[in-house]
C-alpha positions, 0 to 999 in steps of 0.5 A: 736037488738044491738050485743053489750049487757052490761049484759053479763054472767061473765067467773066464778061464784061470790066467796061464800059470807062471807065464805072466809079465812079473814071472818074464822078467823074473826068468830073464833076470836068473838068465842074465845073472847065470850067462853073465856072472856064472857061465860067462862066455862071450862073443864080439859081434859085427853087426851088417850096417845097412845103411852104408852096405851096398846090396844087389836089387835083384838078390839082395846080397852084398859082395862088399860089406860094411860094419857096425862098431863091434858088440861084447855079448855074453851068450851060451855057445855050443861047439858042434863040430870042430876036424881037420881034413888033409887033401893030397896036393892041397892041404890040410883043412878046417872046419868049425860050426858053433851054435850060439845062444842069445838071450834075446830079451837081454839083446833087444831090449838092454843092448839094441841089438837084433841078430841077423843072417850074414853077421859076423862073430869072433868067438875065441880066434876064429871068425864066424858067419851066422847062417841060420837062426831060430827062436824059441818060446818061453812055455809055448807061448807065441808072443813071448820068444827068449831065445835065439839059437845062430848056428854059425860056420868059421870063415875062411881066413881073408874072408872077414876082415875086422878092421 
């Protein structure tokens, strides 16, 4: 048998496939053509400033809260569930929750904008709250997150308002 064997393990492990630096920016620039150009649906969001908010020590909630200017942001928004509910000696009513999804490289990085629970969003003409937020990874990847899914609830009408 030869010593002298062409087949050898390398040194390091391959690179990952299709995950490097140019291959992310590559799918955030097909995400940031197809939300803005093709699919084209926006939102205005109501960043919390928190500076000027006032928020509990203890809980850390804010009876009273104070906004940033408002942001166009363009985004994939889901509807999940739109009724109407009539109750005898009240009324008729209304219920409204949408998943919007960020393309979190295009907020963070182009606009400066970071989603947070609590902030507001007028898609169409209801107002809504962002009550959950999750993100997702590109190809498994721990450090590399592109989206961010909010799932937000509409808002009584009196509870948010914009001006």
């Amino acid at each position: 048998m030869s010593t002298n064997n062409k087949w050898l393990q390398p040194a390091q492990p391959p690179p990952p496939l299709f995950t490097g630096e140019k291959e992310r920016d590559l799918v955030k620039q097909i995400n940031d053509e197809l939300i803005e150009k093709v699919i084209g649906q926006a939102v205005v969001y109501y960043p919390i400033d928190f500076e000027r908010t006032n928020f509990h020590q203890l809980y850390g909630e804010a009876i009273q809260k104070t906004f940033l200017p408002p942001i166009r942001v363009m985004a994939l928004i889901e509807l999940n569930n739109y009724n109407s509910t009539y109750t005898e000696n009240i009324g008729i009513d209304f219920e409204s929750n949408i998943t919007i999804h960020f393309h979190r490289r295009r907020l963070t990085e182009d606009q400066d904008l970071f989603v947070r629970q609590g902030d507001f969003v007028l898609y169409g003409d209801i107002f809504y709250e962002i009550t959950q937020l999750s993100e997702s990874r590109l190809f498994g990847q721990i450090d590399n997150r592109m989206e961010i899914a909010a799932k937000c609830v509409a808002v009584r009408e009196g509870t948010f308002n914009a001006e």
